[in-house]
ZATIVEX-513495 format. One record per residue (C-alpha): residue in one letter; x, y, z; residue number from 1. Coordinates in steps of 0.2 Angstrom, whole numbers, m for minus. Example, Ala and Ser with C-alpha at 12.3 -4.5 7.8 and 13.67 -1.06 7.14 Angstrom:
residues 2
("A",(62,m22,39),1)
("S",(68,m5,36),2)
//
This chain:
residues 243
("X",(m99,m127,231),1)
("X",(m98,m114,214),2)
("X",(m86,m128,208),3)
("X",(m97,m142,212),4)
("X",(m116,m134,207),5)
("X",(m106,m129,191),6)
("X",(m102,m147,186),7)
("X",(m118,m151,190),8)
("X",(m126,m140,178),9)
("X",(m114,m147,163),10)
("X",(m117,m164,166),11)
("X",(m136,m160,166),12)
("X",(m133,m149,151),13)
("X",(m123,m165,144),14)
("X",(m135,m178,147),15)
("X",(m149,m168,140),16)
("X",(m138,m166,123),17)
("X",(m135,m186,122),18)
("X",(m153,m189,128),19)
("X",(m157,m178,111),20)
("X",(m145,m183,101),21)
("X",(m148,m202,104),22)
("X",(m166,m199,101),23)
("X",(m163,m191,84),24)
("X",(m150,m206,80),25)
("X",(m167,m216,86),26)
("X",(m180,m207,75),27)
("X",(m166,m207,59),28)
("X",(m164,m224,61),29)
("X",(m183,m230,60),30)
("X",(m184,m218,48),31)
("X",(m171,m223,36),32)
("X",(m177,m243,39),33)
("X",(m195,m238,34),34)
("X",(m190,m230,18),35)
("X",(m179,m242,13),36)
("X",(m194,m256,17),37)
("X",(m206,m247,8),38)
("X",(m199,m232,m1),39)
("X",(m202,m240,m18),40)
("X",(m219,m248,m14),41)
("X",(m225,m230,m9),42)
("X",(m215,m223,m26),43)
("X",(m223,m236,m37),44)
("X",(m242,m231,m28),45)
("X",(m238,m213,m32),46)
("X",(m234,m217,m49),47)
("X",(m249,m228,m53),48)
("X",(m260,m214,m45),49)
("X",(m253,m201,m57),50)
("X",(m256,m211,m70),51)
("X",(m276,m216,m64),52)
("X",(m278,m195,m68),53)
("X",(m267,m194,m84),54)
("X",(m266,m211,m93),55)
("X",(m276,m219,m106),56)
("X",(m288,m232,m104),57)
("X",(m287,m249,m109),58)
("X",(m292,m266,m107),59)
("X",(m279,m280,m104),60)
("X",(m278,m298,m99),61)
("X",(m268,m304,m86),62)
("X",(m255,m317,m91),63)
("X",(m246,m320,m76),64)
("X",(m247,m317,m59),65)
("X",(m233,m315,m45),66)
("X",(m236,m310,m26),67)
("X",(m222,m297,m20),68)
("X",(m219,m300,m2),69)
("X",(m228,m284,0),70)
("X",(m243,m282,12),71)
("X",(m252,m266,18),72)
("X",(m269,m266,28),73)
("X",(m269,m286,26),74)
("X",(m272,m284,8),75)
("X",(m255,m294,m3),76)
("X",(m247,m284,m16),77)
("X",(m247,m293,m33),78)
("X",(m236,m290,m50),79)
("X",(m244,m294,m64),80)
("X",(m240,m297,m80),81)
("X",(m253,m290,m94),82)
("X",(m257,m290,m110),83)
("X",(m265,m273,m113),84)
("X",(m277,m270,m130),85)
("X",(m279,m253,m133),86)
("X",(m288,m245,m145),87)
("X",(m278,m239,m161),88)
("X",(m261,m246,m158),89)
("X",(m253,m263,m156),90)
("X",(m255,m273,m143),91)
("X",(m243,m274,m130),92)
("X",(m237,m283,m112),93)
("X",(m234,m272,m97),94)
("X",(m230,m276,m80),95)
("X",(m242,m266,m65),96)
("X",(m242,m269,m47),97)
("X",(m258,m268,m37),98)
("X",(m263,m272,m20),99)
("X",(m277,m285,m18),100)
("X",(m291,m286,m5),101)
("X",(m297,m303,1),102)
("X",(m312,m302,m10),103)
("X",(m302,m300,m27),104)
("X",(m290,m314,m26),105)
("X",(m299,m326,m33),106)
("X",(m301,m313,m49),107)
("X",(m281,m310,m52),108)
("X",(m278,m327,m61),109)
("X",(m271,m327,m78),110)
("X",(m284,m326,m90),111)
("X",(m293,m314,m82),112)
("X",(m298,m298,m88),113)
("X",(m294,m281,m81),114)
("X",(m293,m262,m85),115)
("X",(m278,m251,m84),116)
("X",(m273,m234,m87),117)
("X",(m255,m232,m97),118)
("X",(m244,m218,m103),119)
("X",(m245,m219,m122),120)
("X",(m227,m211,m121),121)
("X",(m220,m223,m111),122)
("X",(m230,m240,m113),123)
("X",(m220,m247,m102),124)
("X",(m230,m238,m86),125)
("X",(m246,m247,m84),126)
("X",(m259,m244,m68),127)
("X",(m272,m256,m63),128)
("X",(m288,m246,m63),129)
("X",(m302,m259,m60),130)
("X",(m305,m278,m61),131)
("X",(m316,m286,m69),132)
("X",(m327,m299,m68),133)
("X",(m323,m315,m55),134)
("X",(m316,m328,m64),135)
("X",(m309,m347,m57),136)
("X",(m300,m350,m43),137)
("X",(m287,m356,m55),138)
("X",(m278,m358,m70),139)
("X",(m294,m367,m80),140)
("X",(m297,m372,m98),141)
("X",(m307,m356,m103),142)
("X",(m291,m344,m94),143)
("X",(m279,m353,m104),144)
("X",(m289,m351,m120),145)
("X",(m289,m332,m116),146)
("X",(m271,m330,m113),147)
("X",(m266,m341,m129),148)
("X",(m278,m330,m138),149)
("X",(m270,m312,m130),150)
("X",(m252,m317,m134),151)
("X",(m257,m326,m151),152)
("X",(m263,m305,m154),153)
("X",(m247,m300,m149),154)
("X",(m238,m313,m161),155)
("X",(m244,m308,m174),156)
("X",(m240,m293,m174),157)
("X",(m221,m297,m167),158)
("X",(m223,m308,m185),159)
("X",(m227,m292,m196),160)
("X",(m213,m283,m188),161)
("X",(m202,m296,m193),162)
("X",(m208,m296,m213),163)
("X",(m208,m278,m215),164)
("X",(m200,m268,m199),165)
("X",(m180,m262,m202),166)
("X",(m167,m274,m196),167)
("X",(m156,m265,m181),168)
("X",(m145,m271,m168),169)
("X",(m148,m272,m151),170)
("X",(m141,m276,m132),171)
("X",(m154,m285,m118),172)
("X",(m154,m275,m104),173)
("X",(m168,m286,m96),174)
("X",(m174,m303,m99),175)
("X",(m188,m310,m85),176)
("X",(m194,m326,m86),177)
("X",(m212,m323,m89),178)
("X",(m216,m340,m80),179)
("X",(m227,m348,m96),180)
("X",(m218,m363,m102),181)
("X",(m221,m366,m120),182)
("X",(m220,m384,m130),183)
("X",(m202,m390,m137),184)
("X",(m195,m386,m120),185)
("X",(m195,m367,m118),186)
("X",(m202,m350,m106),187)
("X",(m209,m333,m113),188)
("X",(m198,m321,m109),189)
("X",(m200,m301,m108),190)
("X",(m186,m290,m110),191)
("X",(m179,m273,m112),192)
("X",(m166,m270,m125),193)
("X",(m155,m254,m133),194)
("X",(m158,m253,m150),195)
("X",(m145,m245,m162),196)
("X",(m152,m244,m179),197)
("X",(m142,m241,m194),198)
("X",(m148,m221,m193),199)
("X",(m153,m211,m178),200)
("X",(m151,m210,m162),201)
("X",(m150,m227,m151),202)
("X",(m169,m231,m141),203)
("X",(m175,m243,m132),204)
("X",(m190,m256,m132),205)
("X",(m195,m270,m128),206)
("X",(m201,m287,m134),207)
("X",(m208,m304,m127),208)
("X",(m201,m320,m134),209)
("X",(m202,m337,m134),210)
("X",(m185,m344,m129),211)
("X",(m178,m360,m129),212)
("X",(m171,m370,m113),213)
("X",(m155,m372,m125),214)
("X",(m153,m356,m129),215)
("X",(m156,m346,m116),216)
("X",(m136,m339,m114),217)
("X",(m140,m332,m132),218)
("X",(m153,m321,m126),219)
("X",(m147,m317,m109),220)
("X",(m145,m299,m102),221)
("X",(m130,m290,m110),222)
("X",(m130,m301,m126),223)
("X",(m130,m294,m143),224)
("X",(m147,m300,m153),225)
("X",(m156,m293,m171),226)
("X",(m171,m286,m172),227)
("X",(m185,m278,m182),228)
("X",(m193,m263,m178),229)
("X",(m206,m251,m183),230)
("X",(m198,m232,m187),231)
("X",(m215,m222,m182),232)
("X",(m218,m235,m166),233)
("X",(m204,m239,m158),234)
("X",(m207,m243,m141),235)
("X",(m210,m261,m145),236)
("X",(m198,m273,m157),237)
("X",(m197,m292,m165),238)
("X",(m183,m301,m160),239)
("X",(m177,m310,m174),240)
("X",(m161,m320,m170),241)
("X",(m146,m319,m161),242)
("X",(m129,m309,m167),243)
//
């Protein structure tokens, strides 16, 4: 009976482990799938609420608009492309996540206006603090004029660059199809690139371009380009022509 009351008590002991040890493989498991689902979205919304505290306030218009996949408490997450204003600097274009409520999706449509909050070390982080004014439902005559009028700004001063900024060479690292098709047969693209000038350190920047259907294996990522940039602002470049 010692024999048998003592293999009872290990197999209980045993089944106790397993039943823990599954649960845990359980609770890992759930674990692990819910931060790879949202791990980013909920790293991207700590981000944009730091920079809600700390950023700079701006206004910007929104160029493009892209829905995510994402949805949290019934409200989509949208990416938006922008072309942010601020004051005392060039313009430049950004890219900020938001979620949207029910009520403000007929506001995020290019053309729109909004205001964001951005690093001025690091254009490149933008948060969406409020939106403004409801606009169409759609992509109407008076959005378009705003968003050809935003990125007009913004050519301009890719033009000045290109007439007075130091020539350097540079590899794309990004190139994303903004989704704005432009005449003679092209898209707007935004990209990241690694600029070596001719002295200093290599830095990268970015730029926005209007590239041809044709031409597109020219400016695609890891290709070699020229461009011109401005020593005492360099988060933003011209691209002027392919090496």
């Amino acid at each position: 009976m010692e024999i048998f009351a003592g293999a009872s008590v290990l197999m209980t002991l045993l089944i106790l482990v397993c039943s823990g040890v599954f649960t845990l493989a359980i609770v890992g498991g759930v674990g692990f799938l819910i931060y790879k689902t949202f791990g980013s979205t909920f790293k991207s919304m700590a981000g944009n609420n730091a920079l809600l505290k700390t950023g700079v306030s701006a206004p910007a218009t929104i160029l493009s608009v892209e829905d995510t996949g994402v949805t949290m408490n019934y409200s989509p997450q949208a990416r938006l492309t922008l072309q942010v204003t601020p004051a005392g600097r060039p313009p430049f274009q950004a890219v900020a996540t938001a979620f949207v409520g029910r009520m403000q999706i007929g506001m995020i449509v290019p053309g729109a206006s909004v205001m964001v909050r951005y690093d001025p070390s690091d254009i490149s982080k933008v948060a969406i603090e409020s939106i403004g004014a409801p606009g169409m439902s759609g992509m109407g005559s008076a959005n378009v004029a705003v968003v050809q009028s935003a990125m007009l700004a913004q050519d301009q001063y890719y033009n000045e660059l290109r007439q007075r900024g130091e020539e350097a060479k540079a590899m794309i690292l990004t190139a994303q199809d903004m989704n704005i098709r432009v005449e003679g047969g092209g898209s707007m693209f935004r990209m990241t690139l690694e600029v070596t000038p001719r002295v200093g350190e290599p830095f990268k920047a970015e730029t926005q371009a209007a590239i041809g259907d044709s031409a597109r294996e020219k400016y695609s990522i890891g290709r070699m380009v020229y461009v011109r940039y401005d020593p005492s602002n360099k988060a933003q470049v011209a691209l002027d022509r392919a090496a």
